[in-house]
C-alpha positions as CSV (number, residue, x, y, z in Angstrom):
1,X,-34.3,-9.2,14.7
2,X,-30.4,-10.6,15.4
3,X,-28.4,-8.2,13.5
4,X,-25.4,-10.7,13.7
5,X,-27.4,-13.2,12.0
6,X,-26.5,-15.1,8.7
7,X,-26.3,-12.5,5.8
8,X,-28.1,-15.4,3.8
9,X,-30.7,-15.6,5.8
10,X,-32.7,-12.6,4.4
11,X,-32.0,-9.6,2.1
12,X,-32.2,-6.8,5.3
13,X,-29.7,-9.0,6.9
14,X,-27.6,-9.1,3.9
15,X,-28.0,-5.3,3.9
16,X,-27.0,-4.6,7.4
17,X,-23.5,-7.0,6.9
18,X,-22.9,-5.0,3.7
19,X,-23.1,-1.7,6.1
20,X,-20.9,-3.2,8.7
21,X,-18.3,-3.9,6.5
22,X,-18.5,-0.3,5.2
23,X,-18.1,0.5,9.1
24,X,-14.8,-1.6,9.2
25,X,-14.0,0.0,5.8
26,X,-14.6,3.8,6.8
27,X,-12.6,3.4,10.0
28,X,-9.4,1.7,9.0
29,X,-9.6,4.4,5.9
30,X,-9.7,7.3,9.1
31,X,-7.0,5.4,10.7
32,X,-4.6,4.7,7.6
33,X,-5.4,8.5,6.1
34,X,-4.5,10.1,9.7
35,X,-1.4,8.3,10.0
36,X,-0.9,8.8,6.6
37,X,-1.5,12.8,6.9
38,X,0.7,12.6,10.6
39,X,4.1,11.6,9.1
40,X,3.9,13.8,6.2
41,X,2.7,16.8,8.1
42,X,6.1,15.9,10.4
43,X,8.3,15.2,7.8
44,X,7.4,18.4,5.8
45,X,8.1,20.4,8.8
46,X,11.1,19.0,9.3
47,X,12.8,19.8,5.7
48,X,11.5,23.3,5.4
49,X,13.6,24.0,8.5
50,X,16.4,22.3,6.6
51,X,16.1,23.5,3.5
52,X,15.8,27.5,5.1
53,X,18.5,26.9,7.1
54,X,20.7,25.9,3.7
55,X,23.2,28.2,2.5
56,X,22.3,28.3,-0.7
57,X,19.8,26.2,-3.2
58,X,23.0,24.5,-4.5
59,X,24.1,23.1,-0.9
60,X,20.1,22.2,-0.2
61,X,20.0,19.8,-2.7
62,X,22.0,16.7,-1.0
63,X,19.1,17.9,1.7
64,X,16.3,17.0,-1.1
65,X,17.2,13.8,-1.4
66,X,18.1,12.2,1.7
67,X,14.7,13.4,3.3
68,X,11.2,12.3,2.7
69,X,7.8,14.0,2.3
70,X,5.9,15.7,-0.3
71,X,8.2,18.8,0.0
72,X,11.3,16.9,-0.5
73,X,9.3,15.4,-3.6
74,X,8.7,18.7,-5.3
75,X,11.8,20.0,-4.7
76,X,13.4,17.3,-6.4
77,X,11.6,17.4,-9.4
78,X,12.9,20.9,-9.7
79,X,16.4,19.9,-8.9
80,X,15.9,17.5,-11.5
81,X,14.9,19.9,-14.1
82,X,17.2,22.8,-13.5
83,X,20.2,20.9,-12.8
84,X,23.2,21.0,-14.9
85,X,26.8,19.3,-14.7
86,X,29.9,21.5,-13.5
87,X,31.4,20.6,-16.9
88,X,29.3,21.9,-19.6
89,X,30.0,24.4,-22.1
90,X,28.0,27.1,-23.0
91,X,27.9,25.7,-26.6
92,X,26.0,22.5,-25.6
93,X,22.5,21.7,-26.6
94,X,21.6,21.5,-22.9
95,X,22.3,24.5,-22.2
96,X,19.9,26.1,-24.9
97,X,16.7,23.9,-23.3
98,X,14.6,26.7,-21.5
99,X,15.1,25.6,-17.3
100,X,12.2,28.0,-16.7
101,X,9.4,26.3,-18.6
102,X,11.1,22.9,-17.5
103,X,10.6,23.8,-13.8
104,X,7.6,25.3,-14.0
105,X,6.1,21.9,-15.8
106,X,8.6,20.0,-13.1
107,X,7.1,21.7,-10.1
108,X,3.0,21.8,-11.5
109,X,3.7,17.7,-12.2
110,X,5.1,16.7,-9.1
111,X,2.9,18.0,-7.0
112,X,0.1,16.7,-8.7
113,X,1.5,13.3,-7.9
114,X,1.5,13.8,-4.4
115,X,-2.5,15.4,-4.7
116,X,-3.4,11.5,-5.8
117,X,-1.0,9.9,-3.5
118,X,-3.0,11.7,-1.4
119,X,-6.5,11.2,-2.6
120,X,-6.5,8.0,-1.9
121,X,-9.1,6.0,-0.3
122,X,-11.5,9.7,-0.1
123,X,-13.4,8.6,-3.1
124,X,-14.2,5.2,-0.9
125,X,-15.1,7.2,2.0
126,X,-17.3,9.3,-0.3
127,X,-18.7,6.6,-1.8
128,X,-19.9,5.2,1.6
129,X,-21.3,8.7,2.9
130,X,-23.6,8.7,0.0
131,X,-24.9,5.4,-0.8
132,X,-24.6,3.9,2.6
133,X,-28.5,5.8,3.9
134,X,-30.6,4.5,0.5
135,X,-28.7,0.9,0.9
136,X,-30.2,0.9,4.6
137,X,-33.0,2.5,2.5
138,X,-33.4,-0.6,0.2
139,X,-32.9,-2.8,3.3
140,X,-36.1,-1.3,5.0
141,X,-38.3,-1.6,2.3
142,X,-37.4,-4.6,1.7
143,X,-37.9,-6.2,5.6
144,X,-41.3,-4.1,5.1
145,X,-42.8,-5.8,2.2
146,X,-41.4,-9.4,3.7
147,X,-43.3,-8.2,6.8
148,X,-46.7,-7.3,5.1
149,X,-46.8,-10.7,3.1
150,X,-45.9,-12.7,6.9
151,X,-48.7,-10.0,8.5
152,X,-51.1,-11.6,5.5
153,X,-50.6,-15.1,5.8
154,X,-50.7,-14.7,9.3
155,X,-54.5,-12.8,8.5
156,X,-54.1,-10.7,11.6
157,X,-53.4,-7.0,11.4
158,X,-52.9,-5.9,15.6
159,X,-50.4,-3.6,16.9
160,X,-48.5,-6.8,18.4
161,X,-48.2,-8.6,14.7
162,X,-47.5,-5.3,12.9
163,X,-45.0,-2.8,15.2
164,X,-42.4,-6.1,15.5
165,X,-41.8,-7.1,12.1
166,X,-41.3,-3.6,10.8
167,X,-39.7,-2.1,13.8
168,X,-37.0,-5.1,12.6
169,X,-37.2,-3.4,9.1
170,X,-36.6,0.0,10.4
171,X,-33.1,-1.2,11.9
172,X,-31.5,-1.2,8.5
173,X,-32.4,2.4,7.8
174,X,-30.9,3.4,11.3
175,X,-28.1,1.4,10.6
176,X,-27.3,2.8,6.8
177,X,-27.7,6.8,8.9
178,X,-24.9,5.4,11.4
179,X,-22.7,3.9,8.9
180,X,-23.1,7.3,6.4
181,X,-22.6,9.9,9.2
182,X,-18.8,8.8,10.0
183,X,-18.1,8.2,6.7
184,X,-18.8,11.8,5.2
185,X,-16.9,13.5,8.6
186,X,-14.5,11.9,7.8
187,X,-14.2,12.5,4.4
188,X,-14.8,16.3,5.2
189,X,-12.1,16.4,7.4
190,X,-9.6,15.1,5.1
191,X,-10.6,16.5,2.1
192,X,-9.9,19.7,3.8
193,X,-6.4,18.5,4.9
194,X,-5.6,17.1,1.5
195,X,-6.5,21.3,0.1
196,X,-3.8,22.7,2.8
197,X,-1.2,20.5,2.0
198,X,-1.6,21.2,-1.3
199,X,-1.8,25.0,-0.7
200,X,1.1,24.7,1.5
201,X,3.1,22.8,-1.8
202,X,2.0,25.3,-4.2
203,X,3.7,28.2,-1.4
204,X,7.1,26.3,-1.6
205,X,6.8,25.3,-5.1
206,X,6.8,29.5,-6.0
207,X,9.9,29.6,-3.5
208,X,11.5,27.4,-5.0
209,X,11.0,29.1,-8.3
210,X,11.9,32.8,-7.3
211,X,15.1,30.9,-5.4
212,X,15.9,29.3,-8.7
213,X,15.3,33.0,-10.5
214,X,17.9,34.2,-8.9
215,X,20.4,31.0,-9.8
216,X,19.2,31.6,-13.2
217,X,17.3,28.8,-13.0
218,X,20.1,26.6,-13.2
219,X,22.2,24.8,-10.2
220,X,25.1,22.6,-10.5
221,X,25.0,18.9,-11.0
222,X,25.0,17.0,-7.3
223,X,27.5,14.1,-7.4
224,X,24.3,11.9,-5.2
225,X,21.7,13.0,-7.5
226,X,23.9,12.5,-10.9
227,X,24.7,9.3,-9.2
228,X,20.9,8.1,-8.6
229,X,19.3,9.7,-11.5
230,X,17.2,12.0,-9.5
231,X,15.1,9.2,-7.5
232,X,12.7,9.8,-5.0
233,X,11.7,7.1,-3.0
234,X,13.2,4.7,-5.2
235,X,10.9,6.3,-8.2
236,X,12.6,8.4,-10.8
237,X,11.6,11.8,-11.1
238,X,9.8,12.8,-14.3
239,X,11.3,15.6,-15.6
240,X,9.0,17.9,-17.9
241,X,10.1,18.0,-21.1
């Protein structure tokens, strides 16, 4: 059986394509995801020794918003919902919004974005762990009962006619195991990244609350971020409301 044949030449064939290009798919998924995991992993690093080394939560928020990551992100969105201008009065409506809730909601939200930013692509890789074994399944049986009506046309039932045309059946099975195995490492491995990153954001989301406890939950107005509306990469921060 040429496993590189045409995939119109016969429904296993077909089947084992369709399983190569869940291969292909499964890889470039591990490649894009670890790159993907790398740089934020690096950059998040990076601005918690910033941010630490920050006088105060006032002077880290020009820090916020020059660097990237998911950290950067979340803290942000609580900039963004605690911040006030240096001019208001105590008398104004903006004054009486409760900052608390608003953060709270602002930090919860935000890093619920990044969760599906970085969920992508594991549903795929999910998807191929556990389908990939009954496609190579469906591949099988169908090579076998393609076999059995060549074997009875043919009228001869020996070991030579019989082990050939279902050992080629039995390829697709073998293939749908290789293609599922990688597939659900893979998936494992990330999905168990994707839970420390989170963890990690949920620790420096409670920092940043007890910080902004002890500002009152309030900081003053940055000239960059009253300037750019609170954007993070070039998306506008939703602000609880």
């Amino acid at each position: 059986m040429n496993l590189l044949a045409s995939p119109f030449e016969s429904i296993e064939h077909a089947v084992i394509w369709l399983l190569v290009i869940f291969s292909v798919a499964t890889w470039g998924l591990a490649l894009l995801k670890g790159v993907q995991f790398t740089r934020l992993k690096v950059q998040d690093r990076k601005f918690h020794k910033q941010f630490w080394a920050a006088s105060s939560l006032d002077s880290a928020a020009q820090l916020a918003h020059e660097q990237p990551g998911a950290a950067a992100r979340v803290a942000l969105a609580g900039y963004a919902a605690i911040q006030v201008p240096d001019n208001a009065h105590a008398a104004d409506l903006s004054q009486a919004i409760n900052h608390q809730d608003r953060l709270e909601r602002a930090l919860r939200q935000q890093i619920v974005r990044e969760r599906r930013s970085l969920e992508t692509g594991l549903a795929i890789l999910a998807s191929i762990g556990s389908t990939s074994p009954f496609i190579g399944l469906f591949g099988t049986v169908w090579g076998i009962m393609s076999a059995l009506k060549g074997i009875s046309a043919a009228g001869s039932a020996s070991l030579e006619t019989v082990a050939g045309p279902i050992g080629a059946a039995l390829v697709a099975t073998g293939v749908g195991i290789a293609v599922a195995v990688p597939a659900v490492l893979v998936y494992n491995y990330f999905l168990r990244r994707l839970k420390l990153t989170a963890a990690d954001l949920d620790d420096f989301a409670h920092d940043f609350y007890s910080l902004a406890q002890k500002n009152a939950f309030r900081v003053l107005l940055h000239p960059v971020l009253n300037k750019s509306g609170a954007t993070v990469a070039g998306q506008k921060v939703k602000e609880a409301s």
